[in-house]
C-alpha positions in Angstrom: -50.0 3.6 -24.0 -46.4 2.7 -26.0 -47.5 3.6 -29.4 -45.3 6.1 -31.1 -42.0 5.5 -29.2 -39.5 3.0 -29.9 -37.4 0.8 -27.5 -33.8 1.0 -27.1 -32.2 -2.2 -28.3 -28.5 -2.9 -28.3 -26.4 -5.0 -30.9 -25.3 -8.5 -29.0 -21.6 -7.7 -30.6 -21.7 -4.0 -28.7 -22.8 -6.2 -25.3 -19.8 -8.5 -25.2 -17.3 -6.0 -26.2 -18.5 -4.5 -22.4 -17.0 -5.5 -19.4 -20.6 -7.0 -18.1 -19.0 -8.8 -15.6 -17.5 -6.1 -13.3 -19.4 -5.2 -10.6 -17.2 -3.4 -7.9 -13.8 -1.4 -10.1 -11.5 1.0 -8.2 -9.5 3.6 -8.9 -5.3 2.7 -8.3 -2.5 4.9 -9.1 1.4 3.0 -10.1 3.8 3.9 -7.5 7.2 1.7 -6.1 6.8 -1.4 -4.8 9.4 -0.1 -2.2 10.5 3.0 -0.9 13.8 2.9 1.7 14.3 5.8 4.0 18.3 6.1 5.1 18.3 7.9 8.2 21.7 9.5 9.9 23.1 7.6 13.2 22.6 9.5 16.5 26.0 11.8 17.1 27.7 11.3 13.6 28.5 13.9 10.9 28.3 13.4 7.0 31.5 14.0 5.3 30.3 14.0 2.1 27.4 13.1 0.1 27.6 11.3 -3.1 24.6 11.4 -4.9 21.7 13.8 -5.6 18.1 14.0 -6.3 17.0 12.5 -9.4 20.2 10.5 -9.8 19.9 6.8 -10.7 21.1 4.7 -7.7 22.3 0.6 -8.0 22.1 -1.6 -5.0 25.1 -1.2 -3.1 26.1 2.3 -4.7 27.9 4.7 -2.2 25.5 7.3 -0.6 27.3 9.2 1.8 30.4 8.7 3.4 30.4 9.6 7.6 33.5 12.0 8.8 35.6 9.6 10.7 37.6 12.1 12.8 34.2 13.1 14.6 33.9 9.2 15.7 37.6 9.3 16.9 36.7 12.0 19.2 33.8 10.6 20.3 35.7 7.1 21.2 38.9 9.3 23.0 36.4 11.4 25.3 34.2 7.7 26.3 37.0 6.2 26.4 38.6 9.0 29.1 35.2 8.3 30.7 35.7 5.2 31.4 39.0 5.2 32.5 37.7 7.6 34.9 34.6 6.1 36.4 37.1 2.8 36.8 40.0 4.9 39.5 36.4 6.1 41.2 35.5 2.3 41.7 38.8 1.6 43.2 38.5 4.5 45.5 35.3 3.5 46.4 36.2 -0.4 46.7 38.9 1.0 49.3 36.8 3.2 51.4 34.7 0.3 51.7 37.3 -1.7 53.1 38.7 1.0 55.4 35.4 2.1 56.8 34.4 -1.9 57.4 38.1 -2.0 59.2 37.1 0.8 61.2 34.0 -0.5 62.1 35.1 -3.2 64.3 37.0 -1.1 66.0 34.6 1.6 66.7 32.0 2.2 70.1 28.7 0.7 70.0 27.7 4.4 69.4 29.0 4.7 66.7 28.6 1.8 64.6 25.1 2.9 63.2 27.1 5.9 61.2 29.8 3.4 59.7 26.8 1.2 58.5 25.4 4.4 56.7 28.4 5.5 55.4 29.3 2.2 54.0 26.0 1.0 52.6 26.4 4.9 50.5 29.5 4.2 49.5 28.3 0.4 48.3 25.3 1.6 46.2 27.5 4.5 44.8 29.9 1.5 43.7 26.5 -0.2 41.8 25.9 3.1 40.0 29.3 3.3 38.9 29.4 -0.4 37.6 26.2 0.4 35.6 28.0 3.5 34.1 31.1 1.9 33.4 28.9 -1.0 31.4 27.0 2.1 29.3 30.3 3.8 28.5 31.9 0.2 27.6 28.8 -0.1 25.4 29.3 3.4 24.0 32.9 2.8 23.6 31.9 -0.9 21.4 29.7 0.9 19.0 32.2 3.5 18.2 34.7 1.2 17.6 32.0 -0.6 15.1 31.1 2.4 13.5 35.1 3.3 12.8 35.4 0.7 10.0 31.8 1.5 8.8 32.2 5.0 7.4 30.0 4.3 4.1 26.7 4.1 4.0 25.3 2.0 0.7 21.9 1.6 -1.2 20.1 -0.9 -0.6 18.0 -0.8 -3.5 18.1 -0.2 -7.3 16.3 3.2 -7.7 16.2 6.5 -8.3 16.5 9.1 -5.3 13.6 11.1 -4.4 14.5 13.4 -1.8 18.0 14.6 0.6 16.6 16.2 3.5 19.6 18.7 4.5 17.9 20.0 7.3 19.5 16.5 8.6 23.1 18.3 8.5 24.6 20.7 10.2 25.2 24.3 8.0 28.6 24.4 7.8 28.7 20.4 6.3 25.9 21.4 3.5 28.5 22.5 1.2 28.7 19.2 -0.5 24.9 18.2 -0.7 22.9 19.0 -4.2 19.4 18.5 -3.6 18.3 21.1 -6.0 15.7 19.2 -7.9 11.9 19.4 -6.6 10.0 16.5 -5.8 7.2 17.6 -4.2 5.4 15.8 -6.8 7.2 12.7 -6.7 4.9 9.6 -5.4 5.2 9.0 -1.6 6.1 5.3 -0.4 5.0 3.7 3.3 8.4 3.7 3.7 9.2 7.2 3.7 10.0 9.1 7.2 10.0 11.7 8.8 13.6 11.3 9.8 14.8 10.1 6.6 18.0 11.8 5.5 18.0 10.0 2.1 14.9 8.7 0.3 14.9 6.2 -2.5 12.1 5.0 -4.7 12.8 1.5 -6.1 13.1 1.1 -10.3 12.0 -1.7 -12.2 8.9 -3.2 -9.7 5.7 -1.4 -9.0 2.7 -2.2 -7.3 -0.6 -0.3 -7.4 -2.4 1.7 -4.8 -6.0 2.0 -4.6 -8.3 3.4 -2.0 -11.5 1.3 -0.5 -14.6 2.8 1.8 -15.2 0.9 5.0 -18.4 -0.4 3.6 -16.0 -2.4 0.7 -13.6 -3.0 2.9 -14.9 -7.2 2.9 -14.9 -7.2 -0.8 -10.7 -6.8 -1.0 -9.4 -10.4 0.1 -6.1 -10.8 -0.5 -4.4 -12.9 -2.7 -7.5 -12.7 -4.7 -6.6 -12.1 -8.7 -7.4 -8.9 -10.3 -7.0 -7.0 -13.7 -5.2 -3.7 -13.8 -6.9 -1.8 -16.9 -5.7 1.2 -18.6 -7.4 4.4 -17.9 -6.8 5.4 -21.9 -7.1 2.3 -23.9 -9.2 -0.5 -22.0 -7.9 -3.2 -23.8 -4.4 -2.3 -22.3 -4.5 -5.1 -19.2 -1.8 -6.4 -16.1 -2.6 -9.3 -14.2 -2.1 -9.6 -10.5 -2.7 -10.4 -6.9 -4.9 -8.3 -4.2 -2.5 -7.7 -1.6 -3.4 -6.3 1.8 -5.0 -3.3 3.5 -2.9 -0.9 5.7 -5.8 -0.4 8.2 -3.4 1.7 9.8 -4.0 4.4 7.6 -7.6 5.2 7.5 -8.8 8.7 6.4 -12.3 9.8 7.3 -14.1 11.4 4.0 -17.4 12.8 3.5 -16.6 13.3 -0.4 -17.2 9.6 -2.7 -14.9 10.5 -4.8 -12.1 10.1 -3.0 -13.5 7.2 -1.6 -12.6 4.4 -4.5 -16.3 3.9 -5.2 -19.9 5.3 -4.8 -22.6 4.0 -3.0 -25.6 2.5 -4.7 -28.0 5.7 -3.7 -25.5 7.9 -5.2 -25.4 10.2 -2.1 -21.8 11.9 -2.3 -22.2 13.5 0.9 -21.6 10.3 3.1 -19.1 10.3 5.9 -17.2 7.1 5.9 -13.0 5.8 6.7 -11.3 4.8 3.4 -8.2 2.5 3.5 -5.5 2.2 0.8 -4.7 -1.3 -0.4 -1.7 -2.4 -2.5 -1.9 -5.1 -5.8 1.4 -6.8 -6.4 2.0 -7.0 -9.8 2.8 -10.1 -12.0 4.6 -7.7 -14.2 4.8 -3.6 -14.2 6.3 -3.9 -17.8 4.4 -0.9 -19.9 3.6 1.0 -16.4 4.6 3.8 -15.8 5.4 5.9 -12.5 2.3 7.7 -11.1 -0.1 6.4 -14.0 -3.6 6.3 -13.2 -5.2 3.2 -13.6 -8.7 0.7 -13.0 -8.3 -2.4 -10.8 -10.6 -4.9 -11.4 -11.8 -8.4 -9.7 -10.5 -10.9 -12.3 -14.0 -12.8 -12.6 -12.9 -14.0 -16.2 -13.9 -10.6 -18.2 -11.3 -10.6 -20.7 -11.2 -14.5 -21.1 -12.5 -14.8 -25.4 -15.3 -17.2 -25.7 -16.4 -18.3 -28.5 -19.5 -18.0 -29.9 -22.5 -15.7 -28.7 -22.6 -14.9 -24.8 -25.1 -12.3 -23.2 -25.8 -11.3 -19.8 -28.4 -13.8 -18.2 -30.5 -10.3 -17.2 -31.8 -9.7 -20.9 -33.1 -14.1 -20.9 -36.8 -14.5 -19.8 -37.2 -17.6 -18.3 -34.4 -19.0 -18.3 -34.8 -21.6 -15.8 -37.5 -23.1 -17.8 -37.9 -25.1 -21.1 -38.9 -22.2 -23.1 -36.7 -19.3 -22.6 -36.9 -16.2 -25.0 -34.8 -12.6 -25.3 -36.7 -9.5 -27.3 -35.3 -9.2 -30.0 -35.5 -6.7 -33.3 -36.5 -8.2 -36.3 -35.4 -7.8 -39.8 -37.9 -5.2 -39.6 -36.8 -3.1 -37.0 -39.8 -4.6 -34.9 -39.8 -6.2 -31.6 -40.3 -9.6 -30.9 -40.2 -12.7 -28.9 -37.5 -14.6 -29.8 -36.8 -18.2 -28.5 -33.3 -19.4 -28.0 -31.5 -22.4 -27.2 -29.3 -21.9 -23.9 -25.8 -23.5 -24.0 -23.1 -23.4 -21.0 -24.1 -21.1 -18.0 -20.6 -19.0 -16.2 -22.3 -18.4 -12.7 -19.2 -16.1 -11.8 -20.0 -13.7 -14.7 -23.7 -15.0 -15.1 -23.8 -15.4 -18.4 -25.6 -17.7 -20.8 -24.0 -18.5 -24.3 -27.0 -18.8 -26.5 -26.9 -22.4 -28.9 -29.0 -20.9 -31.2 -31.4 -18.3 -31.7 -29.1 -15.4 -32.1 -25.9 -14.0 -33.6 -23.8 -11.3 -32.7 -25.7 -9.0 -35.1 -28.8 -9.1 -33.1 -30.1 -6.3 -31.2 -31.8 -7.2 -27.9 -33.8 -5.1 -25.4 -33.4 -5.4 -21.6 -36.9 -7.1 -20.3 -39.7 -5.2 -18.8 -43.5 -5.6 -18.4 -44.2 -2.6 -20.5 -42.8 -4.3 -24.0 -44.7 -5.6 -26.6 -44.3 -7.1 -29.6 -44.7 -5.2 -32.8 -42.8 -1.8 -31.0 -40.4 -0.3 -32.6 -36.9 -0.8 -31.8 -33.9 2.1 -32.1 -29.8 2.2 -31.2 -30.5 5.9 -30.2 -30.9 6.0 -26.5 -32.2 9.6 -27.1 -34.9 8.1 -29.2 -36.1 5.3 -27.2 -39.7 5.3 -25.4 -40.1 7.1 -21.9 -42.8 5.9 -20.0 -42.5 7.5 -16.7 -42.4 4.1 -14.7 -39.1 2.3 -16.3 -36.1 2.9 -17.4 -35.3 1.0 -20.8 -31.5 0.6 -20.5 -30.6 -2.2 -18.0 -29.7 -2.0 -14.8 -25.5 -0.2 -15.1 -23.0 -3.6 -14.4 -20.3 -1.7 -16.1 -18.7 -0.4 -13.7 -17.3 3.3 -13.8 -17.1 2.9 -17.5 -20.4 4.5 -17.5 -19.7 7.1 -15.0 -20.4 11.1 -15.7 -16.9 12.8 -15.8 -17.2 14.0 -12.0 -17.3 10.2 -10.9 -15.2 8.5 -13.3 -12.6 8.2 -10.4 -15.3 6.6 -8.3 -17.0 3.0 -8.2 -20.4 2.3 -9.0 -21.7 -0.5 -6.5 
């Protein structure tokens, strides 16, 4: 028996101002939509550094400037290598000839021992053509790097990190690296090598995280809605972009997962990737602001006139559909309506007639009859043991506890 409790109903206005159309939301963080790592060239010292971390950098702004007189060395010892390993081919071109004169000359016993000596003296002569060809190499990209003593940003950005560990002690003198970053957001970019780090300014992307069982639902170039973790109706539009399977972490904890499973079980091992969303436009973003990405299905397109889920429409697919409904009285009813257009992608029915957005509807189930009494007040609403009276969560992590609001509800 149902007498004496009331079933939850919920106004129609309270229904569309939900996002009832998003099924799979994850959980993406704003970081730069590129991060350049400068890395020192092999054998070359830093003269002097010109920016530190924090500072504002523009494209093409002097970094660091590399200590010529160290590269002038360099070229006069290769170059004195060289020189020598060019008088040891001539010496070796001559005893060649004078062993291959002597040759002729010599006894049949003895003409194995000239063939030894100059088939040696031959293949030391290959060696030293390789070597000369190595040093000449050497010798070409020291010239090079004599006229190319600065080293420039590429990017407009801000400097994260100078790794002095990259210079020698007695050169640190002119590097100021004082500021922290170890919270700064980390780009793919960044190395382990890198001398200089820079996070671009003025173009984000956002990073998200999805399980391997999700992993088909992110197809990229696919539009999405980036929504604001504080005020929902704060929204960027964008593209999916792609998934650096490269980078898969194995997790036994959803919530770092980007979403939870449908039986809720938090204890399930699975890989996660981290996918990237290329922004139309980052204005309002900021750095390292948590946020929702969402499959743009249409959810924040304003339709007019009364739209409801097609869940909370009994036979829908027939001549006589109906919706319960709470009367003027309070009371539940049947209450026919008149279906309009039908959005398949968000599977929603705009409703001709029948209701307004004033209505309060319940969600169907066998147990309702009409007559019941009806109540906003989920803490109110009947409790039969066999069903539960609120429909079936399409919300999203909206409706999350505060554990999972991170996480994803399938």
């Amino acid at each position: 028996q149902t007498s004496g409790y009331a079933v939850y109903v919920t106004k129609i206005s309270d229904l569309t101002d939900q996002a009832s159309g998003v099924s799979n939301r994850y959980a993406g963080v704003v970081e730069p939509q590129e991060t350049v790592s400068v890395e020192l060239e092999s054998g070359r010292t830093v003269k002097e550094v010109k920016v530190k971390t924090g500072d504002q950098v523009k494209k093409g702004q002097l970094l660091f400037e590399y200590d010529l007189s160290s590269i002038q060395e360099s070229l006069e010892e290769t170059q004195l290598d060289l020189d020598r390993l060019k008088n040891e081919a001539s010496s070796l071109t001559e005893q060649i000839a004078t062993l291959e004169k002597e040759k002729k000359q010599a006894t049949q016993d003895n003409q194995l021992s000239y063939t030894i000596e100059i088939e040696t003296n031959k293949m030391n002569l290959k060696k030293n053509e390789y070597s000369q060809k190595s040093k000449q190499a050497e010798i070409d990209k020291l010239q090079s790097a004599t006229g190319n003593t600065e080293v420039r940003s590429s990017i407009d950005g801000v400097i994260q990190k100078i790794d002095t560990s990259k210079l020698a002690s007695d050169d640190n003198s002119s590097v100021d690296d004082s500021g922290d970053d170890s919270d700064s957001p980390s780009g793919d970019g960044s190395s382990g090598n890198a001398f200089i780090t820079i996070l671009s300014t003025g173009a984000y992307r956002i990073k998200g995280t999805v399980n391997e069982m999700n992993v088909q639902n992110i197809i990229e170039g696919d539009p999405v809605i980036i929504r604001s973790r504080v005020d929902s109706s704060q929204t960027w539009k964008g593209t999916m972009g792609t998934i650096d399977r490269e980078s898969a972490t194995s997790s036994s904890n959803n919530s770092n997962s980007g979403m939870m499973d449908s039986s809720g079980d938090s204890q399930t091992s699975t890989s996660t990737y981290p996918f990237y969303v290329n922004l139309d436009s980052s204005d309002g973003l900021m750095l390292g602001q948590h946020v929702y990405i969402e499959m743009d299905e249409g959810q924040d397109t304003q339709k007019v006139g009364v739209w409801i889920s097609e869940a909370y429409i009994v036979d829908a697919d027939t001549g006589s559909p109906y919706v319960w409904a709470a009367d003027k009285n309070g009371k539940l009813e049947k209450r026919s309506v008149i279906l309009g257009q039908h959005d398949e992608e968000l599977g929603e029915y705009e409703i001709a007639d029948g209701l307004t957005k004033d209505d309060s509807i319940a969600f169907p189930s066998d147990v309702l009859e009409e007559g019941m009494a009806t109540t906003t007040n989920i803490d109110e609403a009947m409790d039969t043991g066999t069903v539960d009276m609120q429909p079936v969560d399409e919300l999203g992590a909206d409706n999350l506890d505060s554990e999972d609001a991170d996480a994803i509800e399938d």
